[in-house]
PDB file of N, CA, C and O in Angstrom:
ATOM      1  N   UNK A   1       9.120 -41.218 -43.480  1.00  0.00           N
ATOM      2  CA  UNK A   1       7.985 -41.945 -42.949  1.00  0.00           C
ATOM      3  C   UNK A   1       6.703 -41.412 -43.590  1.00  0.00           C
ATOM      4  O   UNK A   1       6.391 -40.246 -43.348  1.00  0.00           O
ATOM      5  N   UNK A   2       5.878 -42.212 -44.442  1.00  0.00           N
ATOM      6  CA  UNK A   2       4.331 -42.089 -44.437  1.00  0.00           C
ATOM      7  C   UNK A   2       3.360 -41.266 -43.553  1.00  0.00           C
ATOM      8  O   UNK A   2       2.913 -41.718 -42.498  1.00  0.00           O
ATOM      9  N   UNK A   3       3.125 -40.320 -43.922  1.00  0.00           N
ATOM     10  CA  UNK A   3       1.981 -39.842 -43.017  1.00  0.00           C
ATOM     11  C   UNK A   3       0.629 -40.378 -43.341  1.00  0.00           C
ATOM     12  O   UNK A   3       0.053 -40.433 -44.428  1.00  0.00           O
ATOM     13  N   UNK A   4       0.118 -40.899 -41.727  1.00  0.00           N
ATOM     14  CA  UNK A   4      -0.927 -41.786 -41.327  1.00  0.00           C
ATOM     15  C   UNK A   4      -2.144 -40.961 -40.909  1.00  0.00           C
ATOM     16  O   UNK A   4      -1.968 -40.125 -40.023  1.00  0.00           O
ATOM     17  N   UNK A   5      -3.541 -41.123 -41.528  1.00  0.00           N
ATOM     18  CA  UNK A   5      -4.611 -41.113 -41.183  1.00  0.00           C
ATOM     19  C   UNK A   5      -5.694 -41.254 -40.602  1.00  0.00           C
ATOM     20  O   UNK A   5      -6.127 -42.329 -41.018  1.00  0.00           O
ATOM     21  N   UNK A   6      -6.687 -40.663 -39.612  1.00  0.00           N
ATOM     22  CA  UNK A   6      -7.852 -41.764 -38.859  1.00  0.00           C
ATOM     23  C   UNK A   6      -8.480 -41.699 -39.529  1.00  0.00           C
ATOM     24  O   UNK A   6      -8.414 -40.742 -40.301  1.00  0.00           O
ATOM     25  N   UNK A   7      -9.947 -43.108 -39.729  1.00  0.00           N
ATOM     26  CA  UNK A   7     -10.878 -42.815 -40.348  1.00  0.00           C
ATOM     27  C   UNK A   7     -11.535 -41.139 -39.704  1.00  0.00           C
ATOM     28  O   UNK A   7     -11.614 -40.759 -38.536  1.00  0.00           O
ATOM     29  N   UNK A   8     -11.889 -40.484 -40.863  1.00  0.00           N
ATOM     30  CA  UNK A   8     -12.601 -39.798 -40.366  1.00  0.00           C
ATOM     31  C   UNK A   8     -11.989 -37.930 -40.650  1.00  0.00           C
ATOM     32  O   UNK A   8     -12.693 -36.928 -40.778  1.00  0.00           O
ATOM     33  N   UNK A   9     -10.950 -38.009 -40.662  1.00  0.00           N
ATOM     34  CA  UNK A   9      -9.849 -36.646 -41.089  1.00  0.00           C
ATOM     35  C   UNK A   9     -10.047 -36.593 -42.146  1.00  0.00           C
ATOM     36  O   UNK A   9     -10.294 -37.460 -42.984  1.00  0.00           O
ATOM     37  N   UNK A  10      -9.921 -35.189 -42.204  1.00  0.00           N
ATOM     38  CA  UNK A  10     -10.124 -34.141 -43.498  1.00  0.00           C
ATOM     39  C   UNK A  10      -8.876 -34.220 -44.032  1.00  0.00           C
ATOM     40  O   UNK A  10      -7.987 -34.415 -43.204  1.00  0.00           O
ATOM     41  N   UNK A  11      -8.483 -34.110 -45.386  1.00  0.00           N
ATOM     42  CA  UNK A  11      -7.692 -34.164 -46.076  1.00  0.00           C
ATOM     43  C   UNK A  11      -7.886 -33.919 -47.793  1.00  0.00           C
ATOM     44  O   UNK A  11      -8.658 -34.344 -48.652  1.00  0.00           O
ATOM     45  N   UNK A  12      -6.788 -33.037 -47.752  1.00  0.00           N
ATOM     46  CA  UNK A  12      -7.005 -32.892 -49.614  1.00  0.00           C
ATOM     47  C   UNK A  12      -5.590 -33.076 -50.324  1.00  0.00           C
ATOM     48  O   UNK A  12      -4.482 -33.026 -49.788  1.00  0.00           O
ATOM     49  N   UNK A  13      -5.954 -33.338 -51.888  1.00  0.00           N
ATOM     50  CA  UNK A  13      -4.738 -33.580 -52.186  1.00  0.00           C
ATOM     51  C   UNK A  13      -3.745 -32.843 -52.094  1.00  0.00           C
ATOM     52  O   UNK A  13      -4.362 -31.787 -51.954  1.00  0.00           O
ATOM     53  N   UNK A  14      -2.342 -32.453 -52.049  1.00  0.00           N
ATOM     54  CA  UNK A  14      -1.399 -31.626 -52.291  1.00  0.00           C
ATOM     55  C   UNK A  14      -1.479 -30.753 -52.898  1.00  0.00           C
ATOM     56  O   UNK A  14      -1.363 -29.658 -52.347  1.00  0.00           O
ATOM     57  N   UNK A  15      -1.733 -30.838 -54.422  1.00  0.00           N
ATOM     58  CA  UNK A  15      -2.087 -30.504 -55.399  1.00  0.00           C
ATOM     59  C   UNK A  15      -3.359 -29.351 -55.356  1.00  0.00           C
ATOM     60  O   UNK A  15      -3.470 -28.492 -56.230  1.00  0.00           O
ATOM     61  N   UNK A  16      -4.277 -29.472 -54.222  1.00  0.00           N
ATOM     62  CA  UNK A  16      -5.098 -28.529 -54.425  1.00  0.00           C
ATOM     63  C   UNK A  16      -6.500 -29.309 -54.476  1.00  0.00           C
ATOM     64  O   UNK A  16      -6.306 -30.524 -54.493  1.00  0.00           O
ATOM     65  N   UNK A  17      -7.350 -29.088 -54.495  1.00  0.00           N
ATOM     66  CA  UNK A  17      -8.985 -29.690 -54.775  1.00  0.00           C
ATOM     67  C   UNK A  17      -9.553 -29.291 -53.639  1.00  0.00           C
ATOM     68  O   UNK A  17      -9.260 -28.455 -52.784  1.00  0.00           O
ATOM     69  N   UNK A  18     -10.928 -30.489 -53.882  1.00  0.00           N
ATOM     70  CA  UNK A  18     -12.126 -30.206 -52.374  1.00  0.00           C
ATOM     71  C   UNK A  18     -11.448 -30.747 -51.160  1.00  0.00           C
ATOM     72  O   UNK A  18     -10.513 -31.542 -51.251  1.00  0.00           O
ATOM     73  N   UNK A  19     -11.937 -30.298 -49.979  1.00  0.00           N
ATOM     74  CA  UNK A  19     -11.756 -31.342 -48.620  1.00  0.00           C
ATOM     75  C   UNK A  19     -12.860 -32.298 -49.111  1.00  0.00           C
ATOM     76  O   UNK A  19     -13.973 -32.315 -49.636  1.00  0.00           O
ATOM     77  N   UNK A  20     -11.691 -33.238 -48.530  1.00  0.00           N
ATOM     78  CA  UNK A  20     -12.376 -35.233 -48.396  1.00  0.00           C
ATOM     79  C   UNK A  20     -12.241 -35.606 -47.094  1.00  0.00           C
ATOM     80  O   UNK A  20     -11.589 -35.099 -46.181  1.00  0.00           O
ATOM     81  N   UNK A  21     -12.748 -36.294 -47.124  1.00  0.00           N
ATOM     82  CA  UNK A  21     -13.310 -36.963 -45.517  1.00  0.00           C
ATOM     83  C   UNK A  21     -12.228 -38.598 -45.879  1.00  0.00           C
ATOM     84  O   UNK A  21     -12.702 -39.347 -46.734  1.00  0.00           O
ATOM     85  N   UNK A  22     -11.163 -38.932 -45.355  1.00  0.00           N
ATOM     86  CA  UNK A  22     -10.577 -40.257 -45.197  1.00  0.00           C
ATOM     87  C   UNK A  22     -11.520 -41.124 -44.396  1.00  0.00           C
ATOM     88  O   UNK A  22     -11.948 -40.997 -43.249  1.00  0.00           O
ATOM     89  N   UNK A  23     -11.730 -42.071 -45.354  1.00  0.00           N
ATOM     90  CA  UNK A  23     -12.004 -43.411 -45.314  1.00  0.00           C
ATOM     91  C   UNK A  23     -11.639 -44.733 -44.557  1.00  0.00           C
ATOM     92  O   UNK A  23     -12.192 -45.581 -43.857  1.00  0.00           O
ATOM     93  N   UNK A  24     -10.536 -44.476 -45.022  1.00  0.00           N
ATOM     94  CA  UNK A  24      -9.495 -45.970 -44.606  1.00  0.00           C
ATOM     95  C   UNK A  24      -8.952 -46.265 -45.532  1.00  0.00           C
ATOM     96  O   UNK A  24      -9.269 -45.653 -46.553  1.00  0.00           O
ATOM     97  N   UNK A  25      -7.784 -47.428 -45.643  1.00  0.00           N
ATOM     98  CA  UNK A  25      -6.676 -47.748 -46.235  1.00  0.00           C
ATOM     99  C   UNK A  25      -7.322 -48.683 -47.516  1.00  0.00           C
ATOM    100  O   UNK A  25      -8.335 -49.290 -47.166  1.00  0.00           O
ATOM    101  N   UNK A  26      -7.050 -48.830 -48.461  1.00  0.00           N
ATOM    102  CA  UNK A  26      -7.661 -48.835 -49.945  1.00  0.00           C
ATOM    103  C   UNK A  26      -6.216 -49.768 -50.340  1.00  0.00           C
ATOM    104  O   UNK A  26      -5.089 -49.801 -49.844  1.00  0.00           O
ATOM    105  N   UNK A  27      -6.787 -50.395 -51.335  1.00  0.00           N
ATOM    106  CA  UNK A  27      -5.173 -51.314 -52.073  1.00  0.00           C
ATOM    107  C   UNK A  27      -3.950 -50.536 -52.406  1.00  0.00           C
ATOM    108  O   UNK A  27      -3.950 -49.331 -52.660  1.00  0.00           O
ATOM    109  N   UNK A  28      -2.894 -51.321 -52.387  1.00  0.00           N
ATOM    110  CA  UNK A  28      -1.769 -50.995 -52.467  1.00  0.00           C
ATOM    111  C   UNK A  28      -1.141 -49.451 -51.941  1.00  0.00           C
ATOM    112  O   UNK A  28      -0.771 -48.502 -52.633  1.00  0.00           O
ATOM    113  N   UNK A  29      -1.182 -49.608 -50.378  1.00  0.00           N
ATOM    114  CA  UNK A  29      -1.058 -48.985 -49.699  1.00  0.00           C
ATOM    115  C   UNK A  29      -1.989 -47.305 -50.182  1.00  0.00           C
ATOM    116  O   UNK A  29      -1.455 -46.197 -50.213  1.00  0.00           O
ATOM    117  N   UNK A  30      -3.001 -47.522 -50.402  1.00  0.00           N
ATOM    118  CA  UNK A  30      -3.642 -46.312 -50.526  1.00  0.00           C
ATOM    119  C   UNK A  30      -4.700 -45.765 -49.939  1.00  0.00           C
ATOM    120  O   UNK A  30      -5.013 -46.455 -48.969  1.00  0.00           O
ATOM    121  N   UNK A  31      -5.569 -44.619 -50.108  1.00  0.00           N
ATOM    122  CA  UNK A  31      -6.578 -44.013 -49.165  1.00  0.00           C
ATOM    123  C   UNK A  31      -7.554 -44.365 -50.099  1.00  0.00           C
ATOM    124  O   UNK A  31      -7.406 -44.638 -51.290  1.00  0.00           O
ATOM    125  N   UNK A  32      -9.220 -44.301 -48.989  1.00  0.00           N
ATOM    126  CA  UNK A  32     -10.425 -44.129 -49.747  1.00  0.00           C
ATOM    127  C   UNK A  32     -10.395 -42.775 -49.105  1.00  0.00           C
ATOM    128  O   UNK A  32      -9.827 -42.569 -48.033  1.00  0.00           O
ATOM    129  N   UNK A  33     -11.136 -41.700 -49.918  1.00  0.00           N
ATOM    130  CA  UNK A  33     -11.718 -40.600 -49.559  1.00  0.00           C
ATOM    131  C   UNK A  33     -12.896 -40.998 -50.384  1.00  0.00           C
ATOM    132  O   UNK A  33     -13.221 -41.923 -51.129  1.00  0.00           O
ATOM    133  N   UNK A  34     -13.469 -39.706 -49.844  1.00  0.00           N
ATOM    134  CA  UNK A  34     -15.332 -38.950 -50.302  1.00  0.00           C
ATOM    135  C   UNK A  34     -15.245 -37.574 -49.960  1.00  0.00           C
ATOM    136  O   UNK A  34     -14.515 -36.909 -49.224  1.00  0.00           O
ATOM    137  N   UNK A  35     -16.543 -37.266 -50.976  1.00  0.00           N
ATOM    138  CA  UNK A  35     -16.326 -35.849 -50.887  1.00  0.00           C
ATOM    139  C   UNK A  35     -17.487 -35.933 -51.518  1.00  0.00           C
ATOM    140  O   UNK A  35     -17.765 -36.954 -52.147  1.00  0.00           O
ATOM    141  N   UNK A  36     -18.516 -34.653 -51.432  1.00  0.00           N
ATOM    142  CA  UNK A  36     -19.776 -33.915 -51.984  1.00  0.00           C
ATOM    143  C   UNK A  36     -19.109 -33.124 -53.711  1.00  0.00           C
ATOM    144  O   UNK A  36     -18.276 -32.224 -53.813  1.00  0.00           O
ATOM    145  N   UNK A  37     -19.692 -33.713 -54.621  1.00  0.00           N
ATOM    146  CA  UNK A  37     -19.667 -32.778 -55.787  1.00  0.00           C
ATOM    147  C   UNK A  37     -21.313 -32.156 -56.082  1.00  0.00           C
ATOM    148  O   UNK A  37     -22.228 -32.897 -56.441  1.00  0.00           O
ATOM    149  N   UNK A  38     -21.484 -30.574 -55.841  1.00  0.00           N
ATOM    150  CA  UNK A  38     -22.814 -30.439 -56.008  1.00  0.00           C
ATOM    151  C   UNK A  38     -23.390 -31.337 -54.611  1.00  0.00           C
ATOM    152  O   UNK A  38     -22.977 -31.193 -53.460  1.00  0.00           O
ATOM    153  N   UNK A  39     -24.695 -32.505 -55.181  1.00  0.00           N
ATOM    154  CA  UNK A  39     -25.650 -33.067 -54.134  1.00  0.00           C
ATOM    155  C   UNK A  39     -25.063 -34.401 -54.732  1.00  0.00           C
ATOM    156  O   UNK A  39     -25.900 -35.304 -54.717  1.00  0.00           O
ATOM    157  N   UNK A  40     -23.816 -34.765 -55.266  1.00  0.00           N
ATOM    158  CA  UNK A  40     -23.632 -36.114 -55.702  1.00  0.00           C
ATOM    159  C   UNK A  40     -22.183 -36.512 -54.637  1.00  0.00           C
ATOM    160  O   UNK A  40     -21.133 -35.872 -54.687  1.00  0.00           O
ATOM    161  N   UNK A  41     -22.465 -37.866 -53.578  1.00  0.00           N
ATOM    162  CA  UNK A  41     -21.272 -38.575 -52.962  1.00  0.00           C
ATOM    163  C   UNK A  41     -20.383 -38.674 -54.189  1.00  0.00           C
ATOM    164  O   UNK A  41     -20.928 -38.949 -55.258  1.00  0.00           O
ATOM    165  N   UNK A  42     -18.916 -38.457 -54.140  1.00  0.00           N
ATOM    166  CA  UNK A  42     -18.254 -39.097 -54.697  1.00  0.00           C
ATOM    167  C   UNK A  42     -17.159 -40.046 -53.719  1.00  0.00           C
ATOM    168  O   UNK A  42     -16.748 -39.758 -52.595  1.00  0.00           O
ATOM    169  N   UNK A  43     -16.949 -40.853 -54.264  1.00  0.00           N
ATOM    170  CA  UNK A  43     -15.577 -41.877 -53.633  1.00  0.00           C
ATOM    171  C   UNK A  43     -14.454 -42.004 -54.493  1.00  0.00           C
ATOM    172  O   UNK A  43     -14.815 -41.630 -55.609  1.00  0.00           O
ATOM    173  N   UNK A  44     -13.054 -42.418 -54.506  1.00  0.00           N
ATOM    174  CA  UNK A  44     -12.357 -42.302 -55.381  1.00  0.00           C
ATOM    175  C   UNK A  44     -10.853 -42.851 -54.090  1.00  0.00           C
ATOM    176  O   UNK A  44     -11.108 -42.447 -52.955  1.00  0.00           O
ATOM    177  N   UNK A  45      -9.823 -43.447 -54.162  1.00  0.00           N
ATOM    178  CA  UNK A  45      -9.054 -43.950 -54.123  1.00  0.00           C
ATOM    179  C   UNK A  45      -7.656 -42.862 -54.334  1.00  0.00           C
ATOM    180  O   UNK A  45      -7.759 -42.036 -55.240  1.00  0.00           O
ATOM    181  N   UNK A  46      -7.009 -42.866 -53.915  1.00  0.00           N
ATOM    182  CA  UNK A  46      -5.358 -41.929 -53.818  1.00  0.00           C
ATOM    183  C   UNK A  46      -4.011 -42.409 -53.302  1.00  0.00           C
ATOM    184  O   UNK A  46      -4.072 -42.913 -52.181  1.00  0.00           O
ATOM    185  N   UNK A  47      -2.893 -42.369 -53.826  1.00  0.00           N
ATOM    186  CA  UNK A  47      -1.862 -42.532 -52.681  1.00  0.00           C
ATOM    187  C   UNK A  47      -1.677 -41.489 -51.608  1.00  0.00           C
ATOM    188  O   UNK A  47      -1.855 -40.274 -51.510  1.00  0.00           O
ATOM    189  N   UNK A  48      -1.176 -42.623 -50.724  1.00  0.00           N
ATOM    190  CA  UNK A  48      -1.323 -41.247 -49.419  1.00  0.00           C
ATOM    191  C   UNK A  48      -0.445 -40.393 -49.782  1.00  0.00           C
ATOM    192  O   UNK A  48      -0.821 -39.246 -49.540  1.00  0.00           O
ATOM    193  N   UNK A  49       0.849 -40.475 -50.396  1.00  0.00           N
ATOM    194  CA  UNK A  49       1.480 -39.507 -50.626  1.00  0.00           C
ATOM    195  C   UNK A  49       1.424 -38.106 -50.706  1.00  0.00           C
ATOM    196  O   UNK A  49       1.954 -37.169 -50.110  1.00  0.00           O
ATOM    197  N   UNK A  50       0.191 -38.320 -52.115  1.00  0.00           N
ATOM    198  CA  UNK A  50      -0.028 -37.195 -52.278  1.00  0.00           C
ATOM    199  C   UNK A  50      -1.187 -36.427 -51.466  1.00  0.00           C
ATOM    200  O   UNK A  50      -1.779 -35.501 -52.020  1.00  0.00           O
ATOM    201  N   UNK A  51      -1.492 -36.793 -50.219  1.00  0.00           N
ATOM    202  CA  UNK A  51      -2.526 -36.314 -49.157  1.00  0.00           C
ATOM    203  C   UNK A  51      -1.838 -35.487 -48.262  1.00  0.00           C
ATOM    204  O   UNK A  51      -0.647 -35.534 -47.954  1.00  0.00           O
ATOM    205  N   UNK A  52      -2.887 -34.574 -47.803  1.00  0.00           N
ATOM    206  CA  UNK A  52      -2.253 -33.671 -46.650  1.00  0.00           C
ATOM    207  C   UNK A  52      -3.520 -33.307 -46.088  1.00  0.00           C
ATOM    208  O   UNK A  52      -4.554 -33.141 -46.734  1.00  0.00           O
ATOM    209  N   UNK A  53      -3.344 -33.161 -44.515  1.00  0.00           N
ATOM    210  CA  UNK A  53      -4.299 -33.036 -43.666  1.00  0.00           C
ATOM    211  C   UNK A  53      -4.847 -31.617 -44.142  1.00  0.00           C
ATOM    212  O   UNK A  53      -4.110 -30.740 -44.590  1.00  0.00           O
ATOM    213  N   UNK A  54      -6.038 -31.511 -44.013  1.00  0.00           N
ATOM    214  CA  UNK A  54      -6.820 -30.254 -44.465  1.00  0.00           C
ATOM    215  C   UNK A  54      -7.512 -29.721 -43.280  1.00  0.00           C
ATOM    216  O   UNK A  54      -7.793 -30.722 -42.622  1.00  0.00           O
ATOM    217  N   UNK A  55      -8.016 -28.483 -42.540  1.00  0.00           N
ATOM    218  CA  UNK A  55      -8.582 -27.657 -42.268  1.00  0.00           C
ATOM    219  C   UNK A  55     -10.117 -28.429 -42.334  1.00  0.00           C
ATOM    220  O   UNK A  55     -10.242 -29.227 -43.263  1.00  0.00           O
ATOM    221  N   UNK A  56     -11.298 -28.251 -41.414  1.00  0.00           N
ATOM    222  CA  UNK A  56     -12.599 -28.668 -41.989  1.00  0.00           C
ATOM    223  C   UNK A  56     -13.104 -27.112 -41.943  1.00  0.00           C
ATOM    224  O   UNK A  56     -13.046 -26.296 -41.024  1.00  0.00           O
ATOM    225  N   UNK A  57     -13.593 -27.007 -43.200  1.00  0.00           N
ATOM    226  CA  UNK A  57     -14.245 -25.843 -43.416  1.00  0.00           C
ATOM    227  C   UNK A  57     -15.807 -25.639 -43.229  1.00  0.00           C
ATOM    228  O   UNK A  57     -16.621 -26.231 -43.939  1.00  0.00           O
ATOM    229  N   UNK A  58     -16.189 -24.699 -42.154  1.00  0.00           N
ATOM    230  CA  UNK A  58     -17.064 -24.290 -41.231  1.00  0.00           C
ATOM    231  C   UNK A  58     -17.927 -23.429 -42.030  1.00  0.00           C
ATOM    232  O   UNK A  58     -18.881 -22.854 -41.506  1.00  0.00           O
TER     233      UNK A  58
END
């Protein structure tokens, strides 16, 4: 089974990177995240697959 998201949960890829803030469900069964690079929003698109709930770091 797919692991499911609320808008609003922290999550990073599997793989390693920044915490992203989930979005909502994006084409072909995928996520929007965002995330701060520096003072620049970024947005960018993922399969959920490769997502895993992250920690929000304080």
């Amino acid at each position: 089974m797919e692991k499911t998201f609320q808008v609003g949960d922290t999550v990073r890829l599997k793989s390693g990177g920044p915490v992203m803030t989930y979005e909502g469900a994006g084409a072909y069964s995928g996520a929007i995240c965002s995330w701060f690079d520096g003072g620049k929003l970024v947005r960018e698109g993922f399969t959920l697959a490769t997502l895993e709930a992250a920690p929000l770091a304080r």
